[in-house]
C-alpha positions in Angstrom: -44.8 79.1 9.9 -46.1 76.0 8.0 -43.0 73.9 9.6 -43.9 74.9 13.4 -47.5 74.7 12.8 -47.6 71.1 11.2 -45.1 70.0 14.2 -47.7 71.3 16.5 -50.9 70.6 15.4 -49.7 67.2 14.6 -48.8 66.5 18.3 -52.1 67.6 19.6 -54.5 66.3 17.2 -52.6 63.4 14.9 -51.0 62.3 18.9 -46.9 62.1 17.0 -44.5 63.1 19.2 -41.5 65.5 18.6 -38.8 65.1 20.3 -36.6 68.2 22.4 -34.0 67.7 19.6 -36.8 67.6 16.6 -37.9 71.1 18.0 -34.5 72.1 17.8 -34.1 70.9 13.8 -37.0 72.5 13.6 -35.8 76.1 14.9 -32.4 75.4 13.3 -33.9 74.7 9.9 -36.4 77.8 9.8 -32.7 80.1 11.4 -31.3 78.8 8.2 -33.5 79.1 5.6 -34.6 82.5 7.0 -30.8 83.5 6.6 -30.7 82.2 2.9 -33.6 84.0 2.0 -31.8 87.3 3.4 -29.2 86.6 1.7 -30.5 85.4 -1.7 -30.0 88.3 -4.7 -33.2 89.5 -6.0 -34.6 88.1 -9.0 -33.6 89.9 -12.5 -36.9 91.4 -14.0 -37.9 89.4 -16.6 -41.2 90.9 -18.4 -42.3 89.0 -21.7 -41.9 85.1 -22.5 -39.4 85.7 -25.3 -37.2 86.9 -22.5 -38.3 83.4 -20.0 -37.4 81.5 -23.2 -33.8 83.2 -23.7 -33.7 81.9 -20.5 -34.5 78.3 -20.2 -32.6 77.8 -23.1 -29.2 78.9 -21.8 -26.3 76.2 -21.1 -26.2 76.1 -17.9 -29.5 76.3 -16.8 -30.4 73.3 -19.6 -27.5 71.3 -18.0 -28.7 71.8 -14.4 -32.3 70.6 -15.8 -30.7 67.3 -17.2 -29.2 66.8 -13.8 -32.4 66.9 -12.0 -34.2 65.0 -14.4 -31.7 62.1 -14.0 -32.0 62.4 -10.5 -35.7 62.4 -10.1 -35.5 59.3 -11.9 -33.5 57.6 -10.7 -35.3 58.3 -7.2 -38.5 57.5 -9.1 -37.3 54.4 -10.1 -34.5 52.8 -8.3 -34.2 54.6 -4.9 -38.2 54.8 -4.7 -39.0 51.5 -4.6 -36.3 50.1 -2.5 -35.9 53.0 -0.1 -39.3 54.7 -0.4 -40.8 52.9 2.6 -37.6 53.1 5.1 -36.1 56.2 4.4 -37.9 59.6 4.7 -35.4 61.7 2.0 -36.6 59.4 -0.9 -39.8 60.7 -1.4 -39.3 64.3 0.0 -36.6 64.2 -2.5 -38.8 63.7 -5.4 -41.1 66.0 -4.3 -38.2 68.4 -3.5 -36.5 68.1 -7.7 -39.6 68.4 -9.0 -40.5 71.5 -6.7 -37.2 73.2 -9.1 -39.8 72.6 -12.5 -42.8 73.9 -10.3 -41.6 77.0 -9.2 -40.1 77.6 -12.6 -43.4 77.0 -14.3 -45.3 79.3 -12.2 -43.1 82.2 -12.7 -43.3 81.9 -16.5 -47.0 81.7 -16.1 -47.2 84.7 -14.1 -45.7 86.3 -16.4 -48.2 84.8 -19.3 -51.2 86.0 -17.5 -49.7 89.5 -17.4 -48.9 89.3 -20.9 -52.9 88.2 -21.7 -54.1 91.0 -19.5 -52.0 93.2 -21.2 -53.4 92.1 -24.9 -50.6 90.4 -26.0 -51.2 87.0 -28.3 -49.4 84.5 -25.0 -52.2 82.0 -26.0 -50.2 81.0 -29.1 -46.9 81.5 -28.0 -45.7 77.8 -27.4 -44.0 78.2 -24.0 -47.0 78.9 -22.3 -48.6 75.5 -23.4 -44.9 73.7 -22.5 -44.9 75.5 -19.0 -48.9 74.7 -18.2 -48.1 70.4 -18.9 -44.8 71.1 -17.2 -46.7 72.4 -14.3 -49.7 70.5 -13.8 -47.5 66.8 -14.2 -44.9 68.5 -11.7 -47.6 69.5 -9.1 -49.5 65.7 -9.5 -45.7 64.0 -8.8 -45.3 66.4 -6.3 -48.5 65.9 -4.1 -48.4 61.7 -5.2 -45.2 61.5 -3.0 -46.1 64.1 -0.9 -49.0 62.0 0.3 -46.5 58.4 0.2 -44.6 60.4 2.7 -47.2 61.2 5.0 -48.6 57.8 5.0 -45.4 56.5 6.4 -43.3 59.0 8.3 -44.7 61.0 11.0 -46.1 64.7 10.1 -44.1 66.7 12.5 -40.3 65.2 10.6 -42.2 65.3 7.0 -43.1 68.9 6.6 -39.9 70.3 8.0 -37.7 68.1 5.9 -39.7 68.8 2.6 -39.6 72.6 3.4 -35.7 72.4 3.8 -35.5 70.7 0.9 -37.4 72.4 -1.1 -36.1 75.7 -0.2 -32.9 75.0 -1.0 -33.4 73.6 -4.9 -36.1 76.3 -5.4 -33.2 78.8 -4.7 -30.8 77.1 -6.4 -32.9 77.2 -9.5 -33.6 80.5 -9.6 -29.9 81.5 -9.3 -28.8 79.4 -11.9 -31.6 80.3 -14.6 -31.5 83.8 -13.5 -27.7 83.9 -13.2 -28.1 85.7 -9.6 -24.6 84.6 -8.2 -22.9 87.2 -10.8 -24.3 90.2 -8.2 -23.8 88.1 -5.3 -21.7 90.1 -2.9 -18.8 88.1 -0.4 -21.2 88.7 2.8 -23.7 87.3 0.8 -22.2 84.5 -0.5 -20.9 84.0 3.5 -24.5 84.3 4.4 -25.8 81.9 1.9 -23.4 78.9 3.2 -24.3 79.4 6.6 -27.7 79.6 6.1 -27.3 76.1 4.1 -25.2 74.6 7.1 -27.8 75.6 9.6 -30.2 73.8 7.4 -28.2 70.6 7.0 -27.6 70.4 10.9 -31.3 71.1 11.4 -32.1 68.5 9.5 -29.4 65.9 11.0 -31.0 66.8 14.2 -34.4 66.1 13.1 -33.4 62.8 11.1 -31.0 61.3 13.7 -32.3 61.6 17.0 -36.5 61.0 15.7 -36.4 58.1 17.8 -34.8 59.2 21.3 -36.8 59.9 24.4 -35.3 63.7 24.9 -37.3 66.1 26.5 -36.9 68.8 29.0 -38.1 66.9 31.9 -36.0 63.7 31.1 -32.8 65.5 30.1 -30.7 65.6 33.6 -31.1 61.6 33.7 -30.6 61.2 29.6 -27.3 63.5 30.1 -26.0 61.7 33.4 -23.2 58.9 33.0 -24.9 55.7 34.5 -21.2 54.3 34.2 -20.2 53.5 37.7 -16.9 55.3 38.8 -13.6 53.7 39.2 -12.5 52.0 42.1 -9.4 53.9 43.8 -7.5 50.8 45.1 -4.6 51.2 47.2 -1.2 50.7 45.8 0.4 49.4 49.0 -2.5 46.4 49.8 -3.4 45.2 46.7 -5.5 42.0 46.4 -4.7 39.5 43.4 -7.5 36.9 43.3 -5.7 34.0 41.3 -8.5 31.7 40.2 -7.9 29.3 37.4 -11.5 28.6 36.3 -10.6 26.3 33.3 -9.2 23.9 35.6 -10.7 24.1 38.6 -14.8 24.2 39.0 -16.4 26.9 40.7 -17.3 25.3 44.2 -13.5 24.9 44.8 -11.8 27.5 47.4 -10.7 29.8 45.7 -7.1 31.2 46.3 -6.0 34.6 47.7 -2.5 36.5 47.9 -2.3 39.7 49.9 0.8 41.6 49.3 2.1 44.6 52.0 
């Protein structure tokens, strides 16, 4: 709802213009992450931080942390300030990897305030503390580039791009720390990948095409072949024109030879 109402509120009151193809990345990219959503596992029921903290700390989920890390900066860094201002991914990428720590945070903190509700000492457990920094420096990155974006690109390509985006790593992280793809069934699994194809050509379409005249009143002439047709020329009278134009200048006669 947020994609379709930023492309349209920023036509009519910011005057950017979406494309017929943009509207279509648009649909295609909500079709898709609709489908991944159906098809996503649920989420295992964690209740108490010592169970969040077995979590974090497993392998896999501590080696898929590093990973984003070294992405975010290196976006932060090297791709940011030489990309930043010419390519739209950059930033919504950074805001996108740092969405994964976000998210995270929030459901360990969820379950914190349930645990302080419920009289249990969460106040001096030291997870809490780690995931309140980790959330309020993750939210500030988050709406810092969120806000370089918007300053550059127009409104109606941003949002849709950063909720594809962001989507698809929130997902990811939750079933890698919550080891979802174990339950994962073979439709779902089907599902999943062509929910994240749908996004992908969504997002081609919006990316691609942002600067093409395409709309539903202009597509019969953007469609039709402006090439002229070949001439059909007779195989029986066939005109040679033999003109030698390095050697002789062009107000000489030219020379024809007509063949039956």
């Amino acid at each position: 709802f947020s994609v379709l109402c930023s492309a349209i509120l920023s036509s009519y009151l910011l005057g950017e213009r979406l494309n017929l193809l943009g509207k279509l990345g648009c649909l295609l990219s909500l079709v898709g992450s609709t489908v991944m959503v159906i098809h996503a596992p649920e989420d295992e029921e964690v209740t108490t931080l010592e169970e969040m903290t077995s979590k974090l700390k497993e392998p896999g989920f501590l080696a898929y942390a590093a990973v984003l890390l070294a992405l975010c900066f290196v976006l932060i860094f090297y791709l940011g300030p030489r990309y930043g201002q010419s390519n739209i991914l950059v930033y919504l990428a950074i805001c996108s990897v740092i969405g994964a720590f976000s998210v995270s945070s929030v459901k360990g903190l969820g379950i914190a305030i349930k645990g302080f509700f419920a009289g249990q000492p969460v106040l001096q457990h030291p997870l809490t503390w780690i995931l309140v920094i980790t959330l309020v420096a993750s939210i500030t990155t988050q709406i810092n580039y969120l806000n370089k974006s918007l300053d550059i690109f127009n409104t109606s390509l941003v949002f849709p791009i950063y909720y594809v985006l962001f989507t698809t790593i929130v997902i990811t992280t939750s079933i890698i720390l919550f080891k979802e793809w174990v339950a994962m069934t073979v439709v779902d699994i089907i599902g999943t990948v062509c929910g994240f194809l749908t996004i992908i050509l969504g997002v081609f379409l919006l990316h691609a095409f942002k600067d093409m005249d395409v709309s539903l009143g202009n597509l019969p002439q953007v469609l039709q072949n402006e090439q002229p047709a070949p001439v059909t020329r007779d195989d029986k009278n066939i005109l040679i024109e033999v003109d030698n134009s390095s050697i002789a200048p062009e107000d000489k006669p030219k020379v024809f030879m007509l063949y039956t």
